[in-house]
C-alpha positions as CSV (number, residue, x, y, z in Angstrom):
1,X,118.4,119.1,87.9
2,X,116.6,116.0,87.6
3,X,115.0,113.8,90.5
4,X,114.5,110.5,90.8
5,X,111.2,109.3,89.9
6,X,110.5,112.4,87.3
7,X,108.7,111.8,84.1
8,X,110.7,110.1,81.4
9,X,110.8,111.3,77.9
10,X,112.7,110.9,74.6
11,X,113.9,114.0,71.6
12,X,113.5,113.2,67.9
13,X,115.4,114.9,65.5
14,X,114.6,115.2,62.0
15,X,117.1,117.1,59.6
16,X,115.1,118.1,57.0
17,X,115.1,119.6,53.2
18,X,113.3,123.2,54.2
19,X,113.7,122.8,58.2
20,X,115.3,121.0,60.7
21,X,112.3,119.8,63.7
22,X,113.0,118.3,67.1
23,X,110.1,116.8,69.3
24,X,110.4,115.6,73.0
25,X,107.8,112.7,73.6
26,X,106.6,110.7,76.4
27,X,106.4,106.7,76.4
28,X,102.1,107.2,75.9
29,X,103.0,109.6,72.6
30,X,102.1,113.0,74.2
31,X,104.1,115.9,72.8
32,X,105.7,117.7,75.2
33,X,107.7,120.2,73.1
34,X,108.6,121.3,69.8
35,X,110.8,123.3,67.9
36,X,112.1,123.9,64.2
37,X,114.5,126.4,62.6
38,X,114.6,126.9,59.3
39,X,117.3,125.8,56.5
40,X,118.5,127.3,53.6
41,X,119.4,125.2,49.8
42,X,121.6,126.3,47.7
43,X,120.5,125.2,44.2
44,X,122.4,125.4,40.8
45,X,120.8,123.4,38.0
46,X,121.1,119.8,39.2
47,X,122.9,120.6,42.1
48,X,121.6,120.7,45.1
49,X,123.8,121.9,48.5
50,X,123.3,123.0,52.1
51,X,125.8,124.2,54.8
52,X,126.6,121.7,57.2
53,X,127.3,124.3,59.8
54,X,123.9,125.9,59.0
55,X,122.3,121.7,60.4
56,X,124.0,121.9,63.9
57,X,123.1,125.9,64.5
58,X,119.6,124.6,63.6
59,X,119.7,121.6,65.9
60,X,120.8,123.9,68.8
61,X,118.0,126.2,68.3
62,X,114.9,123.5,67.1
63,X,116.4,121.5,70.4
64,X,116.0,124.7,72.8
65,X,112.7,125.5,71.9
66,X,111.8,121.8,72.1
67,X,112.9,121.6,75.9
68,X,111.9,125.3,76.3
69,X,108.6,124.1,78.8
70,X,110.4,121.4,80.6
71,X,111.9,124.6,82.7
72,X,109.2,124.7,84.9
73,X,108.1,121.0,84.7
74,X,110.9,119.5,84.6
75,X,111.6,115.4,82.8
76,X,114.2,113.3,82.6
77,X,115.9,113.1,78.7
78,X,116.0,109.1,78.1
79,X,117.6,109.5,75.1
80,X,117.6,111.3,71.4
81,X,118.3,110.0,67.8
82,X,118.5,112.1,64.5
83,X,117.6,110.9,61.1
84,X,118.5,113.0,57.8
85,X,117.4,113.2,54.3
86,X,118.5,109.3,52.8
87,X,121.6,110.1,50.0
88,X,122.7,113.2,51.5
89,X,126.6,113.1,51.8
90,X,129.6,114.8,52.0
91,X,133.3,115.0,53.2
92,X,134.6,115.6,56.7
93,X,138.2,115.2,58.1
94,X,139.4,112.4,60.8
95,X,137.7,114.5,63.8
96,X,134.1,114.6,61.9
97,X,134.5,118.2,60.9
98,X,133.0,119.3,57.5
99,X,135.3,119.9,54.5
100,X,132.2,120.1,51.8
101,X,129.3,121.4,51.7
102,X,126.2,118.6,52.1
103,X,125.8,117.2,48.7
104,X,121.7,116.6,48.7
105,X,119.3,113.6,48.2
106,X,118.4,115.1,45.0
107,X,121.4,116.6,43.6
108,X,122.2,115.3,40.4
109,X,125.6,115.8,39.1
110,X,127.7,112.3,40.2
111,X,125.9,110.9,36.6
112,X,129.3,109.5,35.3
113,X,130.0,107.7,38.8
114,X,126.6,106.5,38.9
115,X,126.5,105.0,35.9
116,X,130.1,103.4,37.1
117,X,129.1,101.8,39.8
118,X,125.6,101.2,38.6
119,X,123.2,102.9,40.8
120,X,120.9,105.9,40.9
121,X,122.8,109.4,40.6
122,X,120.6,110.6,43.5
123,X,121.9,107.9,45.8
124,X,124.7,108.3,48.0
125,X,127.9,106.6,46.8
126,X,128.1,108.2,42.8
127,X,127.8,111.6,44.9
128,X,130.9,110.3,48.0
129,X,132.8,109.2,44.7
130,X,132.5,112.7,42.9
131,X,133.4,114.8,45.9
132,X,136.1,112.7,46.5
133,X,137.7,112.9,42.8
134,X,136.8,116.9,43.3
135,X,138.0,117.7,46.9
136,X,140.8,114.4,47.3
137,X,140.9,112.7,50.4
138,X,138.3,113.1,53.2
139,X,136.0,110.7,55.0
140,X,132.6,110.1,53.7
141,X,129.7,111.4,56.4
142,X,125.9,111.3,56.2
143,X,124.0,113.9,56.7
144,X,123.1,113.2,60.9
145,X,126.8,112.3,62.0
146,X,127.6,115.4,61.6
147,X,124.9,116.1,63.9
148,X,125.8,113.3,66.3
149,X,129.7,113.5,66.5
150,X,128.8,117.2,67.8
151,X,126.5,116.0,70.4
152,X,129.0,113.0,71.4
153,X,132.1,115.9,71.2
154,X,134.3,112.9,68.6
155,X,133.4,111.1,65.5
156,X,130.7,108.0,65.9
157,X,130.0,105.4,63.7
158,X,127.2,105.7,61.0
159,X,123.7,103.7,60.9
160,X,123.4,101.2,58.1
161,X,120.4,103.0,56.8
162,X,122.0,106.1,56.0
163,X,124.2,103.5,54.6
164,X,122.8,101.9,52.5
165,X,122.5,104.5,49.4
166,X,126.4,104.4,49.9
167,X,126.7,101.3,49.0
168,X,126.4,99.0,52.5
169,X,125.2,95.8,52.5
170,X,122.4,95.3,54.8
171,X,121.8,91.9,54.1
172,X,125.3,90.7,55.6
173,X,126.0,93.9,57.7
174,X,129.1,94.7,55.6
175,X,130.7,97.2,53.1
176,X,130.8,95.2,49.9
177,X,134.3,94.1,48.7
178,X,133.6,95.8,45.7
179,X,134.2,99.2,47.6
180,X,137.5,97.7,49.5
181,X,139.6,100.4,47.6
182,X,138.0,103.2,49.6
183,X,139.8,101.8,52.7
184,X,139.5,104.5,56.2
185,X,137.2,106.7,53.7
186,X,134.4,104.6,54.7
187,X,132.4,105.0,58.3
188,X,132.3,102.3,61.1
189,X,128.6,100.8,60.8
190,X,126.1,99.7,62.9
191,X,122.3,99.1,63.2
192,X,120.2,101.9,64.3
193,X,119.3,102.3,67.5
194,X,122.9,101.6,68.5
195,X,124.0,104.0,71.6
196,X,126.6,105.9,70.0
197,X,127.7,107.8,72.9
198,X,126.7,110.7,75.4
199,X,126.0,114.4,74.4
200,X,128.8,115.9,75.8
201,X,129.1,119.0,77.8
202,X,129.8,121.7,75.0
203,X,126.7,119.8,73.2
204,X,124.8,120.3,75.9
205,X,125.5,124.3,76.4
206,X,124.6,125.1,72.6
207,X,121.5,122.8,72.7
208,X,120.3,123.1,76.0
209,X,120.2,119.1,76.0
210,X,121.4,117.9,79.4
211,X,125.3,116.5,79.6
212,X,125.0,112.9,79.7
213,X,121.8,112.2,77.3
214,X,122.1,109.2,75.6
215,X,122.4,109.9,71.8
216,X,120.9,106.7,69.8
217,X,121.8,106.0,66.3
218,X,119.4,106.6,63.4
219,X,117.8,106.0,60.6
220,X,116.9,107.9,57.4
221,X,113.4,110.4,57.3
222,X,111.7,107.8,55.5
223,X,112.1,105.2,57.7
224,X,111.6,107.6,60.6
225,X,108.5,108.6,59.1
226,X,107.9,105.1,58.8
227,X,108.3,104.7,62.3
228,X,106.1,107.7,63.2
229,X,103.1,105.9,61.4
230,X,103.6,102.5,63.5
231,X,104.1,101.1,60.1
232,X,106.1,97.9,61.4
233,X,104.2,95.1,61.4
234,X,104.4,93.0,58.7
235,X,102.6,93.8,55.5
236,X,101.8,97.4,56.8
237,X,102.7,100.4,54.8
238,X,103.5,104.2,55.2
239,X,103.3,106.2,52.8
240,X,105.0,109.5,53.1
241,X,104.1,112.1,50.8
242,X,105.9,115.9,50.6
243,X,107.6,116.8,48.4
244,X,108.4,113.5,47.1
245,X,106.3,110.4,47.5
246,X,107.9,107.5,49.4
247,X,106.4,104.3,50.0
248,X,107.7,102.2,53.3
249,X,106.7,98.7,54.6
250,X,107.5,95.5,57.2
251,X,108.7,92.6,55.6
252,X,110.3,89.3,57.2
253,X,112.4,89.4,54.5
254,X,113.9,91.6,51.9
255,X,111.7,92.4,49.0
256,X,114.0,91.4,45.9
257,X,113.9,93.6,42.5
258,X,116.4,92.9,40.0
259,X,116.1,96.6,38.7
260,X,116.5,98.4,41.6
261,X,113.8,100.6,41.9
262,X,112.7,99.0,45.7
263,X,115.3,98.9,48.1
264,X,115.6,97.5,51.7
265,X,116.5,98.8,55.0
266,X,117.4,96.7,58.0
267,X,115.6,97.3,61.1
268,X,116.8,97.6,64.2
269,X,115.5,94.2,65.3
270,X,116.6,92.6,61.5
271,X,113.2,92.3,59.8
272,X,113.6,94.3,57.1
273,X,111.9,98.1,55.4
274,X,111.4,97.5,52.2
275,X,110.5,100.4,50.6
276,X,110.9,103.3,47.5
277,X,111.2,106.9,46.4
278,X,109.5,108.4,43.4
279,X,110.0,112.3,42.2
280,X,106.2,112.9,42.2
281,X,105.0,114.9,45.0
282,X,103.6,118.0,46.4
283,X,107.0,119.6,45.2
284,X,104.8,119.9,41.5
285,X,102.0,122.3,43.0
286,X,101.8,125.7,42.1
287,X,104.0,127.7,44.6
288,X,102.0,130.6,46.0
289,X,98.4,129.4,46.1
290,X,96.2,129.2,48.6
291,X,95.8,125.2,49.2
292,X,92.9,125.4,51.3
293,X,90.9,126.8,49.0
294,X,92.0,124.9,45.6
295,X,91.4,121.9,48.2
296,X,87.6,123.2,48.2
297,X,87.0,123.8,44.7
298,X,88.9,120.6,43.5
299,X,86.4,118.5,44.8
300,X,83.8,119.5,41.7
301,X,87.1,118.0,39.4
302,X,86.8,114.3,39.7
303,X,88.2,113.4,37.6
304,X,89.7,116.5,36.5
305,X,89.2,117.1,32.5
306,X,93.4,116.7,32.3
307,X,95.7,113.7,32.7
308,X,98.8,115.0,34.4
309,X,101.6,113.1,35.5
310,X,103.5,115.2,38.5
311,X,107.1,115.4,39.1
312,X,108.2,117.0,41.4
313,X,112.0,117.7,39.5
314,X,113.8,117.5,36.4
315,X,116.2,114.3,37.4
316,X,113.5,111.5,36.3
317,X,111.4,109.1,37.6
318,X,113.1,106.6,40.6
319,X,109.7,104.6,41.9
320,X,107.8,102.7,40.5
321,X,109.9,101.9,37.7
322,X,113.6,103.8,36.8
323,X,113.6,106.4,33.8
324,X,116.3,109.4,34.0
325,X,114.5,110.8,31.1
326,X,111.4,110.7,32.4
327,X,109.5,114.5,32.3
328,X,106.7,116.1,33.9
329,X,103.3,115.9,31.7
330,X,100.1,116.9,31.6
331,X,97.2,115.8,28.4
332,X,94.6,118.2,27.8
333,X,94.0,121.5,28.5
334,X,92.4,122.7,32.6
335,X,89.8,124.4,32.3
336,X,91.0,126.3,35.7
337,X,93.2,127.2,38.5
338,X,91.1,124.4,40.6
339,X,90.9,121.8,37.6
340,X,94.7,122.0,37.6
341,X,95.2,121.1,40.7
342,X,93.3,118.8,40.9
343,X,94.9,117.0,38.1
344,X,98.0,117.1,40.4
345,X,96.4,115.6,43.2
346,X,95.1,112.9,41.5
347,X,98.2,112.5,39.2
348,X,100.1,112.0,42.4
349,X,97.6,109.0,44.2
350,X,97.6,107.3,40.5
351,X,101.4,107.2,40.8
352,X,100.9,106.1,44.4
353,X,98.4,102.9,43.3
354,X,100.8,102.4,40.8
355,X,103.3,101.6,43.3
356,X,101.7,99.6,44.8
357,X,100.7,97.5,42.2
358,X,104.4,97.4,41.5
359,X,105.1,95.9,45.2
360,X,102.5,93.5,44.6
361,X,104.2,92.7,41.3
362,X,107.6,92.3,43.4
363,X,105.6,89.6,45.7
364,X,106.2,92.0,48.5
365,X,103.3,91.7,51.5
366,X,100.8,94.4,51.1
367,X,98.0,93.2,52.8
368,X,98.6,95.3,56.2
369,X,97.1,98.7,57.7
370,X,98.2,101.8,55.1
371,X,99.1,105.0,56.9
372,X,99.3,108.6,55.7
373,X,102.2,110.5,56.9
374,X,104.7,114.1,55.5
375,X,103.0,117.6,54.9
376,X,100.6,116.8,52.4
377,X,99.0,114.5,55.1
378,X,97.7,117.7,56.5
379,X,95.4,117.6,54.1
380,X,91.9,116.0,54.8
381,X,90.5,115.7,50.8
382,X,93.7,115.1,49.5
383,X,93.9,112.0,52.1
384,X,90.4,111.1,51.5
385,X,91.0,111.3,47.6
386,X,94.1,109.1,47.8
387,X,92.3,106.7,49.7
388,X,89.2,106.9,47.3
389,X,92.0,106.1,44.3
390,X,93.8,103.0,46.2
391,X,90.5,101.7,46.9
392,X,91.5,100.6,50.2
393,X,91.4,102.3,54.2
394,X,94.1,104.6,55.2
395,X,95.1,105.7,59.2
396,X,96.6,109.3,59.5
397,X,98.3,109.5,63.3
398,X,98.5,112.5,65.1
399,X,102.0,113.2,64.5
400,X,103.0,113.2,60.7
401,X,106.9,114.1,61.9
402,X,109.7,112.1,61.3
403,X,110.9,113.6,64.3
404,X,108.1,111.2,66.5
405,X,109.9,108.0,64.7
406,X,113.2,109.2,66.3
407,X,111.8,109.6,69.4
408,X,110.5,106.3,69.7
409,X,113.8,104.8,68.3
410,X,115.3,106.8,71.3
411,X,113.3,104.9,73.6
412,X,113.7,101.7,71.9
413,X,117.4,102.0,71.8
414,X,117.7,103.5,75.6
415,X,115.6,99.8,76.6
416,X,112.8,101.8,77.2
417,X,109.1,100.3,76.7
418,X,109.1,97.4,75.0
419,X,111.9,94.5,73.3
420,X,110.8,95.1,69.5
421,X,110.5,98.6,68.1
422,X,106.5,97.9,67.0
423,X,105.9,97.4,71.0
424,X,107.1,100.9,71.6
425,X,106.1,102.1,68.3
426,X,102.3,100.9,69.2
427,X,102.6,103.0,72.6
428,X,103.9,105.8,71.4
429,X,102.0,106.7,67.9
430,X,98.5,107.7,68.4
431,X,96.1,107.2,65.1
432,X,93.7,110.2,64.9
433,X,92.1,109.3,61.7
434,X,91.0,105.9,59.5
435,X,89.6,107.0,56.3
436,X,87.2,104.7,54.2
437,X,87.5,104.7,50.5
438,X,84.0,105.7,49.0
439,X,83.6,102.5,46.1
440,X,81.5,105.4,43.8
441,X,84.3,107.6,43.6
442,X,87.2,105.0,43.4
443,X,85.4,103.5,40.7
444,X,85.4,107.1,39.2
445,X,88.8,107.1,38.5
446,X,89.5,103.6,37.1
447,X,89.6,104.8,33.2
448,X,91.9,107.5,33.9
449,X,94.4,105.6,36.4
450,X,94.2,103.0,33.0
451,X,95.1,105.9,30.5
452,X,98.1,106.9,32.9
453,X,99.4,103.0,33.2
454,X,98.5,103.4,28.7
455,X,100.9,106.5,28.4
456,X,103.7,105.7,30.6
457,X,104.1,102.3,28.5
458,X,104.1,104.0,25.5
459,X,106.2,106.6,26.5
460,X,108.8,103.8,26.9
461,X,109.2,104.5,31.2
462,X,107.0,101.8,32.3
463,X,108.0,98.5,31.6
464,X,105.7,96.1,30.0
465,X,105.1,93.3,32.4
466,X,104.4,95.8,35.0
467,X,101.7,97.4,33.2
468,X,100.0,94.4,31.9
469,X,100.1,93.1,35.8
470,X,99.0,96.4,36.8
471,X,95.5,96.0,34.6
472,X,95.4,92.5,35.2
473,X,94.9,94.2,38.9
474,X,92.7,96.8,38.2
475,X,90.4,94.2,36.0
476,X,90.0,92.1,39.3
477,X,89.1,95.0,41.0
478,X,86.5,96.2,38.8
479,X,84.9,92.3,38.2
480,X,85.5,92.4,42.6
481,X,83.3,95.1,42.8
């Protein structure tokens, strides 16, 4: 039972690829419990599947051993939001419950309907279309209302940024009329941090959340990692790497790209996320070695005697520029276990400048604070390298979860600390590092960054005036320093 006058805090949930993680924070960012439970992907080729009854048994048991301290201590639940992995979809029926598995981010078998409708086969929409044409009629659900209509006990509207890879337009707040055939197979939107409802008692038995929570709509794990890194201001950037790499920012105003490679969510306030996801990543390391140690020995590799350029998959490249047919490579031969990964780490940061130099290319604003966030964050040299590659000063927070990001959306949406999300955002994110770049070692990797931007041209992926703008860059650095 909760008192009046009790400490206040707010639960993130963050449904992720390997895990699902729930945090309970308070208003100045201290962590007050955690929990995860792990998840399990079924993979098949290009396909890519989990359970959707294997999410909400790993909600209830990330979400108990989150509140697990508060026994004794006891605080007053404000509010919780869930995000999910952006494009993961699948089919439920009129009371929100599942009739497919979860189609995810990354599976890659809609190609026919994504080339129909003109959009990338790992976004959301080719995949709704296929299971529809497969499985007949159903209602198309992202990945954390399935979460959310069990906490609320009925089926709730979607958030515009799990959305928006479906097809949405953000810009107007509407489903296209190009999509008008779909009809009732389509979700009620509306802007995240929207209260959606209550958890309701059943909810509240098999998570151990208390009846009456407020449950907060969403947003996708980028843009809650976004979040998480107090990445909100305009011209500030989050970059998120894990598995994949994904690049986030604050813009007035959406960031236009006739080919589709950036894309922009719309805040909860109606500034806008511009951001992107490319397939490089920590997903291309060597499974089973010891990173700490490679970490160590790495550091005599710079720049390592290969050129590699790491993807993570087989389904192409999506950010910075768009090639399906774009393959993992590496030129030269390592001379080592330690020289190899190296190349990897420093394949991934070039790929990361060179998205960059894209946004700047795009006329996006890039001139804010650039934070570090995901599980390669937890890294030290691999944050200082990346840093040393950009040329430019990175923060790393004390809390790399997307789970934090939904916290403070809970708050934001519950009217708790602050009118605009950056206010609460700037309360509740704590910075715990700000890495310098070293100018001798950045400069040490100008020719081989070059000889990347070189081979992707003539491999045909990267387009021409990007490359020429990307030296063009790289020349001003060099004259700059």
């Amino acid at each position: 039972m909760m008192f009046e006058g009790e400490p206040e805090a707010w639960l993130g949930i963050d449904l992720g690829t390997q895990s699902v993680r729930a945090l309970l924070v308070t208003a100045d960012g201290t962590v007050l419990g955690a929990g995860t439970a792990p998840l399990t992907n079924h993979r098949d080729g290009v396909r890519h599947e989990q359970d959707p009854g294997e999410w909400w048994a790993a909600v209830c048991v990330a979400s108990r051993s989150a509140l697990a301290g508060q026994r004794s201590s006891p605080v007053r639940i404000g509010g919780l939001a869930v995000c999910g992995t952006s494009g993961t979809v699948l089919l439920t029926d009129a009371e929100g419950r599942p009739l497919t598995r979860g189609l995810m981010y990354d599976d890659g078998r809609a190609v026919a309907e994504a080339a129909r409708v003109g959009m990338q086969t790992s976004w959301a929409l080719p995949k709704a279309l296929w299971l529809l044409d497969a499985y007949g009629p159903g209602r198309v659900t992202h990945q954390p209302d399935v979460i959310t209509a069990k906490l609320t006990g009925g089926t709730v509207p979607t958030d515009s940024s799990h959305a928006l890879k479906t097809g949405y337009d953000a810009e107007h707040e509407v489903w296209p009329p190009q999509l008008a055939h779909l009809g009732e197979v389509l979700p009620e939107v509306v802007r995240p941090g929207t209260r959606l409802g209550e958890v309701c008692r059943a909810a509240a038995e098999a998570t151990g959340i208390p009846v009456g929570t407020p449950v907060v709509a969403g947003m996708t794990d980028g843009c809650a990692a976004q979040i998480a890194s107090g990445a909100l201001r305009y011209g500030a950037w989050n970059s998120v790497l894990g598995t994949t790499l994904v690049l986030k920012g604050a813009s007035a105003r959406p960031v236009r790209d006739d080919a589709g490679v950036v894309y922009n969510h719309r805040a909860p306030d109606g500034s806008w996320l511009p951001g992107g996801a490319s397939s490089v990543g920590a997903g291309a390391l060597p499974e089973g070695a010891d990173p700490a140690e490679l970490d160590r020995e790495a550091a005599a590799y710079e720049p390592s005697g290969v050129l590699t350029y790491p993807l993570a998959s087989s389904g192409g490249e999506r950010f910075p520029f768009l090639a399906p047919e774009a393959t993992a490579f590496t030129l030269g031969q390592p001379t080592s276990e330690a020289d190899s990964w190296a190349a990897v780490l420093q394949g991934v940061a070039f790929t990361e400048r060179l998205c960059l130099d894209y946004l700047h290319h795009l006329g996006a604003p890039i001139d804010g604070p650039l934070t570090f966030t995901g599980g390669a964050a937890r890294s030290a040299y691999w944050n200082q390298l990346r840093a040393d590659i950009l040329g430019r000063p990175a923060r790393v927070p004390e809390q790399i979860e997307p789970a934090l990001g939904m916290a403070v959306l809970a708050a934001y949406g519950t009217g708790a600390g602050g009118r605009a999300l950056s206010e609460v955002a700037d309360r509740m994110v704590r910075i715990r590092t700000v890495l310098e770049p070293r100018a001798s070692h950045t400069a040490r990797f100008t020719e081989p960054y070059a000889r990347l931007v070189d081979e992707l041209e003539t491999r045909g992926w990267l387009p021409t005036p990007l490359a020429t703008h990307t030296r063009t860059r790289l020349n001003q650095d060099t004259i700059d320093s």
